[in-house]
DSSP file (Angstrom, degrees, kcal/mol; ACC not computed):
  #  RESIDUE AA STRUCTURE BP1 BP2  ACC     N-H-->O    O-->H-N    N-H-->O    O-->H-N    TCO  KAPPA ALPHA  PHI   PSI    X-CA   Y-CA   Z-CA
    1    1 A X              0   0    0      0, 0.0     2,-0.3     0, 0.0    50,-0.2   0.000 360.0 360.0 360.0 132.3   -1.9    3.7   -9.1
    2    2 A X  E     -a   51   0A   0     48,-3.3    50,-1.4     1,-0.1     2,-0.5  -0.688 360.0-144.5 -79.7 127.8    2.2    3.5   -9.1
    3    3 A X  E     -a   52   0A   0     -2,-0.3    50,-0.2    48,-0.2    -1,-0.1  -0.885  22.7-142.9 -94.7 109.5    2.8   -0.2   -9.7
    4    4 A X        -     0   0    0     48,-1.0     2,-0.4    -2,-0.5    50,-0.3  -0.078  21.7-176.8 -79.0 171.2    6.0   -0.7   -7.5
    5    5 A X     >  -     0   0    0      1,-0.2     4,-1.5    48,-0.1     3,-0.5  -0.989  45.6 -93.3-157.1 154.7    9.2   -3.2   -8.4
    6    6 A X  H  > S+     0   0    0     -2,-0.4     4,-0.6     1,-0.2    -1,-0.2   0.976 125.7  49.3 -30.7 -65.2   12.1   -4.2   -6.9
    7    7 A X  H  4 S+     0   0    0      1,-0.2    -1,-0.2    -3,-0.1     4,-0.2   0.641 117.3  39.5 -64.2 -21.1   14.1   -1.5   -8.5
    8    8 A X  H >4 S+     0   0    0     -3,-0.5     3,-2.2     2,-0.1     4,-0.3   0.889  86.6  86.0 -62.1 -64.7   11.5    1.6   -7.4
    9    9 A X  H 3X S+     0   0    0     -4,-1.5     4,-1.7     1,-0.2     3,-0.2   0.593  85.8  57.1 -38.1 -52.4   10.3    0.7   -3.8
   10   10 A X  T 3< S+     0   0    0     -4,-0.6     3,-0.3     2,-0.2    -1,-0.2   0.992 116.3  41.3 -37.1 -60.8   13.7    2.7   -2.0
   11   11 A X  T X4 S+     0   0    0     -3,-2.2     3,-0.8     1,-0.3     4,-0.3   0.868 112.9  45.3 -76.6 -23.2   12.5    5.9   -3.9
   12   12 A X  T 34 S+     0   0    0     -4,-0.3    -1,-0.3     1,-0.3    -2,-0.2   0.512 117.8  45.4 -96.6   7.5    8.7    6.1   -3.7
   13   13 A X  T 3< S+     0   0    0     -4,-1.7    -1,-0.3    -3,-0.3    -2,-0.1  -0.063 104.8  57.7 -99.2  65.2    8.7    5.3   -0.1
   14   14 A X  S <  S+     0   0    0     -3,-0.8     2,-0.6     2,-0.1    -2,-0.2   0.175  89.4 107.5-152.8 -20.1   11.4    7.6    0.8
   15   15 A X  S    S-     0   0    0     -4,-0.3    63,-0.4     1,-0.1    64,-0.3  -0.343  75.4-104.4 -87.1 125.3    9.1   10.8   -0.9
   16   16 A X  S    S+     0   0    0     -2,-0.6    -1,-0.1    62,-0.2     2,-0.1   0.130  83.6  41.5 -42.5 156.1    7.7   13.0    1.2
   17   17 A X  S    S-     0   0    0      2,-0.1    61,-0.5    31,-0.0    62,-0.5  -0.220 105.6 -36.0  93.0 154.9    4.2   13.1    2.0
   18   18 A X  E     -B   77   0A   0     29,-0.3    31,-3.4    59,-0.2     2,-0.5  -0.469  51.0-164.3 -77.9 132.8    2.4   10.1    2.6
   19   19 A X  E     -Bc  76  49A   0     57,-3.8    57,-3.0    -2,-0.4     2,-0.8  -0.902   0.4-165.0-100.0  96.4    2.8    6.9    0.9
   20   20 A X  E     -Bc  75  50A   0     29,-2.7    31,-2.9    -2,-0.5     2,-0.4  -0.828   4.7-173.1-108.1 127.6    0.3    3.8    0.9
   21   21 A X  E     - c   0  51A   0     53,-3.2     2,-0.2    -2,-0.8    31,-0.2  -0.662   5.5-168.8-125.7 100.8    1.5    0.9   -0.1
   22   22 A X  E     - c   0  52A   0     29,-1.0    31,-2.3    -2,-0.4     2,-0.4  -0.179  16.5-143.5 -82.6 129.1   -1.0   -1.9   -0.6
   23   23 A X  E     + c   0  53A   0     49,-3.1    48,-0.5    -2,-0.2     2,-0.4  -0.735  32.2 176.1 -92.3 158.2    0.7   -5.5   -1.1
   24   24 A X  E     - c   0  54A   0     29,-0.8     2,-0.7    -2,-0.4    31,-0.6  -0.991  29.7-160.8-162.5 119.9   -1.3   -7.5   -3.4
   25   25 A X    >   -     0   0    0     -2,-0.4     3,-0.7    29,-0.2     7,-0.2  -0.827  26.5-129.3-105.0 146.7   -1.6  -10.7   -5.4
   26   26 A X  T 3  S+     0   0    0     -2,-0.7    -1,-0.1     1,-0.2    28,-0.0   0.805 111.0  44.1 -50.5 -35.4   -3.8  -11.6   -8.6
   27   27 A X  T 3  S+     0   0    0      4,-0.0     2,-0.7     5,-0.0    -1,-0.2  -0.083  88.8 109.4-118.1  22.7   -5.4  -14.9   -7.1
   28   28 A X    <>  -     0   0    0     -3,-0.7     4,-1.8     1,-0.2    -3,-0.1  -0.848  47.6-170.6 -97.2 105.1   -6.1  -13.1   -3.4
   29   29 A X  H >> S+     0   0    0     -2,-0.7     3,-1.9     2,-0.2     4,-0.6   0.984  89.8  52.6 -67.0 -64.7   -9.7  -12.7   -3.3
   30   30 A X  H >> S+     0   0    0      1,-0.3     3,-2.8     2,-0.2     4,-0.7   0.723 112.7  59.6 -37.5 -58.5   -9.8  -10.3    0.1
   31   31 A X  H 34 S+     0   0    0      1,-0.3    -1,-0.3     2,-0.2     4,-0.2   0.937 104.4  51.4 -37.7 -53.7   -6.8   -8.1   -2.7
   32   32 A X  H XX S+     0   0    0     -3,-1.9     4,-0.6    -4,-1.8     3,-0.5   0.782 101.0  52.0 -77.6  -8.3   -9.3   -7.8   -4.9
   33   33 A X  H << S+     0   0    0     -3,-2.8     3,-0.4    -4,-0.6    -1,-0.3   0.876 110.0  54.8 -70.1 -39.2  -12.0   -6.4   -2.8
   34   34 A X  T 3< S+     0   0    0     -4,-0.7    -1,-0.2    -3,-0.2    -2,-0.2  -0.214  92.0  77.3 -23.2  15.8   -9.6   -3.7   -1.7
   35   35 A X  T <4 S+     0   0    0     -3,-0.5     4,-0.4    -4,-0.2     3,-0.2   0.847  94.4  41.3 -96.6 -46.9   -8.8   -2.6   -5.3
   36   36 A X  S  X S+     0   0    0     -4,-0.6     4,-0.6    -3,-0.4    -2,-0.1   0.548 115.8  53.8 -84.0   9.1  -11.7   -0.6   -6.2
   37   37 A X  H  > S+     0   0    0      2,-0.2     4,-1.8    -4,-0.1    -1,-0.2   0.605 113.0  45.7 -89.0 -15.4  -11.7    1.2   -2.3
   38   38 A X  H  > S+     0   0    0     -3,-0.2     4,-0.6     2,-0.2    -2,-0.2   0.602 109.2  55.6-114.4   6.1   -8.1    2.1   -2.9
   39   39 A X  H  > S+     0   0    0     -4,-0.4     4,-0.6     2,-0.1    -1,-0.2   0.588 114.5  41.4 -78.5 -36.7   -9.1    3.4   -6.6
   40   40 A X  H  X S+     0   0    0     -4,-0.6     4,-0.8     2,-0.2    -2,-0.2   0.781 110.5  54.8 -69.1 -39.1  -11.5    5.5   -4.9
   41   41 A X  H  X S+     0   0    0     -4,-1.8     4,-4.6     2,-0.2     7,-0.2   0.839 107.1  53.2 -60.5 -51.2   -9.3    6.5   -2.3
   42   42 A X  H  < S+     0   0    0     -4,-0.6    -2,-0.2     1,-0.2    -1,-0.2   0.646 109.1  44.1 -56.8 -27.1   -6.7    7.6   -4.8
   43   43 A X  H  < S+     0   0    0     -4,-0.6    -1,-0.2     1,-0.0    -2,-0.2   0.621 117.9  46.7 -95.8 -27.2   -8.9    9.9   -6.8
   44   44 A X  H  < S+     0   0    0     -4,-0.8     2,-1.2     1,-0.1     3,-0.2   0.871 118.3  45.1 -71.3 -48.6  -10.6   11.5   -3.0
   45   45 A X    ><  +     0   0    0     -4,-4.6     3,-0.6     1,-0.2    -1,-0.1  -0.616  69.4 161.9 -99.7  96.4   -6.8   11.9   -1.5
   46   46 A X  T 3  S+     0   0    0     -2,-1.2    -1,-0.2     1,-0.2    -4,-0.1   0.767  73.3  61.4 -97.9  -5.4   -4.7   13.5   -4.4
   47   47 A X  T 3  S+     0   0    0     -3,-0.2   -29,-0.3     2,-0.0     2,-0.3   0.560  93.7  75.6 -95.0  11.7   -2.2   14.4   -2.2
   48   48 A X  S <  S-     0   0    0     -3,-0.6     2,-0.4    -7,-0.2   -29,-0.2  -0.749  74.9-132.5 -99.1 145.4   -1.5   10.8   -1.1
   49   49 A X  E     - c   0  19A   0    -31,-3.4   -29,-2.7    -2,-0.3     2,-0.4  -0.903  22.3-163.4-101.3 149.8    0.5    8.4   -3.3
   50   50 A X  E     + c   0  20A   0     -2,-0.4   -48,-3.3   -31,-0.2     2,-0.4  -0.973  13.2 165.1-127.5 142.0   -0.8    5.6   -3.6
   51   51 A X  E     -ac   2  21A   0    -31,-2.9     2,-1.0    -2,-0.4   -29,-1.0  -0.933  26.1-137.9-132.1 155.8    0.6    2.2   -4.8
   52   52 A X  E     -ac   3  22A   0    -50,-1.4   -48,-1.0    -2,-0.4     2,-0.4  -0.923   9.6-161.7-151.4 127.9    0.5   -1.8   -5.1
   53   53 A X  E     - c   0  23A   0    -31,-2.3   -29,-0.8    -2,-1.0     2,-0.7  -0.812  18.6-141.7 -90.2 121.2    3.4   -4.1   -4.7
   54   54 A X  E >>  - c   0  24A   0     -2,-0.4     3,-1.9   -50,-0.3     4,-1.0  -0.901   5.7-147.4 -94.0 113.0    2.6   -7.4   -6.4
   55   55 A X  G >4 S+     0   0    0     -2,-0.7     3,-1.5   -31,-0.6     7,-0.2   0.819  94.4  51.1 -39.5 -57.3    4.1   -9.9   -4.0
   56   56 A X  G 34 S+     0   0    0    -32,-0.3    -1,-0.3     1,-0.3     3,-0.2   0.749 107.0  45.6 -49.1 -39.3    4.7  -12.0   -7.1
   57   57 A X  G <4 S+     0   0    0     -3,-1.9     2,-0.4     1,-0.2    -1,-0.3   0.553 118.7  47.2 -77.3 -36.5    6.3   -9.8   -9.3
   58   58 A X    XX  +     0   0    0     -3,-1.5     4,-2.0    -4,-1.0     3,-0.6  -0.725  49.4 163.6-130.2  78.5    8.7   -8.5   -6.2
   59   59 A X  T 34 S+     0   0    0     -2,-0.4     4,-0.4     1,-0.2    -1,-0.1   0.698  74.5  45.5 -93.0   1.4   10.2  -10.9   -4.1
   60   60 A X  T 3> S+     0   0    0      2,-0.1     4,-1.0     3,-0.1    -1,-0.2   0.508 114.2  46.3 -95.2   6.2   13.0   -8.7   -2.5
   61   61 A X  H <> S+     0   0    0     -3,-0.6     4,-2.3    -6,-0.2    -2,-0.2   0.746 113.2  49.4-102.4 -23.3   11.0   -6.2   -1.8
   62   62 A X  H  <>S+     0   0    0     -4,-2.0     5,-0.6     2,-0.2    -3,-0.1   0.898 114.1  50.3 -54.3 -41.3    8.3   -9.0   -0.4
   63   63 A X  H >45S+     0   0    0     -4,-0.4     3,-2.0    -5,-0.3    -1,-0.2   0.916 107.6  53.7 -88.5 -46.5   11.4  -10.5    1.7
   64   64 A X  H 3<5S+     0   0    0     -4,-1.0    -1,-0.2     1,-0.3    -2,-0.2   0.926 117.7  35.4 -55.8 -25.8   12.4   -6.9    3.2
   65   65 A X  T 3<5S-     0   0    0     -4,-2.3    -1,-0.3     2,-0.1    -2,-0.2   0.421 105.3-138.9-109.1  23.3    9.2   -6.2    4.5
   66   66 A X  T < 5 -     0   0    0     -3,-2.0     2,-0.2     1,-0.2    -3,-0.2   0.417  22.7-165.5 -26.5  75.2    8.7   -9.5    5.2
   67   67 A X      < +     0   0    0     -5,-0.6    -1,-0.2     1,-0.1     3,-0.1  -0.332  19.5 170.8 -49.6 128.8    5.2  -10.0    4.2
   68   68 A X        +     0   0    0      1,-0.4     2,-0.3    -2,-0.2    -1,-0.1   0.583  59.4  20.2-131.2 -27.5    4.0  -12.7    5.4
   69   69 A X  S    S-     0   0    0     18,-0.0    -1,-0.4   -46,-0.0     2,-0.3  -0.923  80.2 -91.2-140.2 129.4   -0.2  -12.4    4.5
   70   70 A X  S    S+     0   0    0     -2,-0.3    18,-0.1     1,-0.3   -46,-0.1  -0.888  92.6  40.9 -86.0 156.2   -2.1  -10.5    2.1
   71   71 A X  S    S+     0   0    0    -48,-0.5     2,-0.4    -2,-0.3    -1,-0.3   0.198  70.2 165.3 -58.9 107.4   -3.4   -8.2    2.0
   72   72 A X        -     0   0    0     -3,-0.3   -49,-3.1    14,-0.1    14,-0.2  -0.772  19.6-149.7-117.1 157.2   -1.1   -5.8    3.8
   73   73 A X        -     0   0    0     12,-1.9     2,-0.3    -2,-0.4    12,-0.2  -0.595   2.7-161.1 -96.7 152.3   -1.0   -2.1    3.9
   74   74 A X        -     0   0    0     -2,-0.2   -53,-3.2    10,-0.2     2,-0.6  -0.991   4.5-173.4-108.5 125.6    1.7    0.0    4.3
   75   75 A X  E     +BD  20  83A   0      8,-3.0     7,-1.8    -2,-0.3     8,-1.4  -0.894  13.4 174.9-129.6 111.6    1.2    3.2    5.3
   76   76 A X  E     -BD  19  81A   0    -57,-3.0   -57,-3.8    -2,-0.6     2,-0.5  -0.883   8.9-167.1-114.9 132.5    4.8    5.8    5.3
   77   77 A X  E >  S-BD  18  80A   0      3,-1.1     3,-1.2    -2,-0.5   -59,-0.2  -0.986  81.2  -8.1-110.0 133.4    5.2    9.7    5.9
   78   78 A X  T 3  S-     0   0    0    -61,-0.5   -62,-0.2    -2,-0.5     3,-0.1   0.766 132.6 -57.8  64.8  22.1    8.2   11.7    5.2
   79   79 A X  T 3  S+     0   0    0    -62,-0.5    -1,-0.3     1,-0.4     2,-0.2   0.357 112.7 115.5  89.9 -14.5   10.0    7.8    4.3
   80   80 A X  E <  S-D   77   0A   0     -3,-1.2    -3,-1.1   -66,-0.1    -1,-0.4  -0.678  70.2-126.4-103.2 153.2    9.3    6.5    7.7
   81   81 A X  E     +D   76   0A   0     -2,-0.2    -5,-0.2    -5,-0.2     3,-0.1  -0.778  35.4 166.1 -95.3 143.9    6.7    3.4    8.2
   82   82 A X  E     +     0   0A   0     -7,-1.8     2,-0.2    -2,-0.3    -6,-0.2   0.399  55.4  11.0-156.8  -7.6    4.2    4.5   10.5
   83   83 A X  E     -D   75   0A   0     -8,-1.4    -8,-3.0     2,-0.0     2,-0.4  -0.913  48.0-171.5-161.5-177.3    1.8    2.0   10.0
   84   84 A X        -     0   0    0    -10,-0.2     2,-0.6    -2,-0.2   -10,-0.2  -0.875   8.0-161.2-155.7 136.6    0.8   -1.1    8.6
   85   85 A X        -     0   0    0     -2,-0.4   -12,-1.9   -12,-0.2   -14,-0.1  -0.912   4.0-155.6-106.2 106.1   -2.3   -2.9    8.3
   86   86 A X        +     0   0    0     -2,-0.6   -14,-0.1   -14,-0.2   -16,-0.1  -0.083  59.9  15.3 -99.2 160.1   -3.2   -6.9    7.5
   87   87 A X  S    S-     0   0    0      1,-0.1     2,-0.4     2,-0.0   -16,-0.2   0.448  95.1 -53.9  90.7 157.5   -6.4   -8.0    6.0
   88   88 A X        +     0   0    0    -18,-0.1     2,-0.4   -16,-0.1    -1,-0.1  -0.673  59.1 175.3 -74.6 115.6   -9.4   -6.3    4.1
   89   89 A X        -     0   0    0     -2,-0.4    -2,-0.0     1,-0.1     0, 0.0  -0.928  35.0 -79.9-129.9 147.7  -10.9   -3.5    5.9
   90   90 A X     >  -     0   0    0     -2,-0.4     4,-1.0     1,-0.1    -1,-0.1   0.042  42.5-115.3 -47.8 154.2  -13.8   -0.7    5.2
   91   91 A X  H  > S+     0   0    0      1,-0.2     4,-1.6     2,-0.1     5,-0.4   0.965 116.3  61.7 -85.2  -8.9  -12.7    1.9    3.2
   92   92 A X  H  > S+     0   0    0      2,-0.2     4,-1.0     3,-0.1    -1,-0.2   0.872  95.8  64.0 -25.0 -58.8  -13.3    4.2    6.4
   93   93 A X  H >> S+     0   0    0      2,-0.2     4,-1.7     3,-0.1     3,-0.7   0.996 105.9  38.3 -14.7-104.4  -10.9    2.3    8.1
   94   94 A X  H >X S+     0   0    0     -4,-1.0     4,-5.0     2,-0.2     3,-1.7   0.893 112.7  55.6 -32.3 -79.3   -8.2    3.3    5.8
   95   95 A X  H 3X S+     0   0    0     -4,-1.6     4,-1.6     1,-0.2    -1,-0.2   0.771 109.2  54.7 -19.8 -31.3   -9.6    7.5    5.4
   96   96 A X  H << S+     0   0    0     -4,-1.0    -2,-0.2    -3,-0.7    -1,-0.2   0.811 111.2  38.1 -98.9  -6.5   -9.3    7.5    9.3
   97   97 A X  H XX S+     0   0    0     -4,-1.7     4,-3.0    -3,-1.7     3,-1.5   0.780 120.9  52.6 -87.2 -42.9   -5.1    6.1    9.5
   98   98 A X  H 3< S+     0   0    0     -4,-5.0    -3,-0.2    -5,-0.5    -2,-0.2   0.875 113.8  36.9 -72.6 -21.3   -4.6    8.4    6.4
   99   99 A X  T 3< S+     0   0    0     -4,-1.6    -1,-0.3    -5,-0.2    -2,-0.1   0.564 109.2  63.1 -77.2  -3.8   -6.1   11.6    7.9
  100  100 A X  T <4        0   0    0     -3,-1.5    -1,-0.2    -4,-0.2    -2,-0.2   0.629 360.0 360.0 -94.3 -19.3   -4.8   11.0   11.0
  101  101 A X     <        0   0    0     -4,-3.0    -1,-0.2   -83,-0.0    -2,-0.2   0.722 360.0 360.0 -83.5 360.0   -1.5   11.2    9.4
């Protein structure tokens, strides 16, 4: 999993192909039930990147997207946001936004 930073975030969601990008704290329990689905996810979809913003770690990129709750998902194609998701969800959930991209 690409661990994102201020100084990255422009260029990996700007690469084609789909991009999830899960935001994420250390002390968030619901994050940490989403870690090993989006470990799983990552090793089933290899032609998705996948990544995790730690809100602490990145406070402009936290303020542009202005996350407001964790967890939230980002989900970009082709650079474009196209959706984005709040809260802990199955990892079905998640398999049905990304094939439906």
């Amino acid at each position: 999993m690409i661990q994102l930073s201020d100084s990255n975030f422009e260029a990996l969601k700007s690469e084609p192909g789909i991009v999830v990008i899960r935001a994420t704290a250390p002390w968030c329990g619901p994050c940490k039930v989403l870690k090993p689905i989006f470990q799983e996810l990552e090793q089933e979809l290899t032609s998705v990147k996948f990544a995790e913003l730690t809100i602490d770690d990145c406070p402009a990129v936290t303020d542009k997207l202005e996350i407001n709750s964790i967890p939230t998902i980002f989900f970009y194609k082709d650079g474009t946001l196209v959706n984005t998701v709040k809260g802990a969800k199955p990892k079905s959930y998640f398999e049905g936004i990304i094939k439906n991209l």
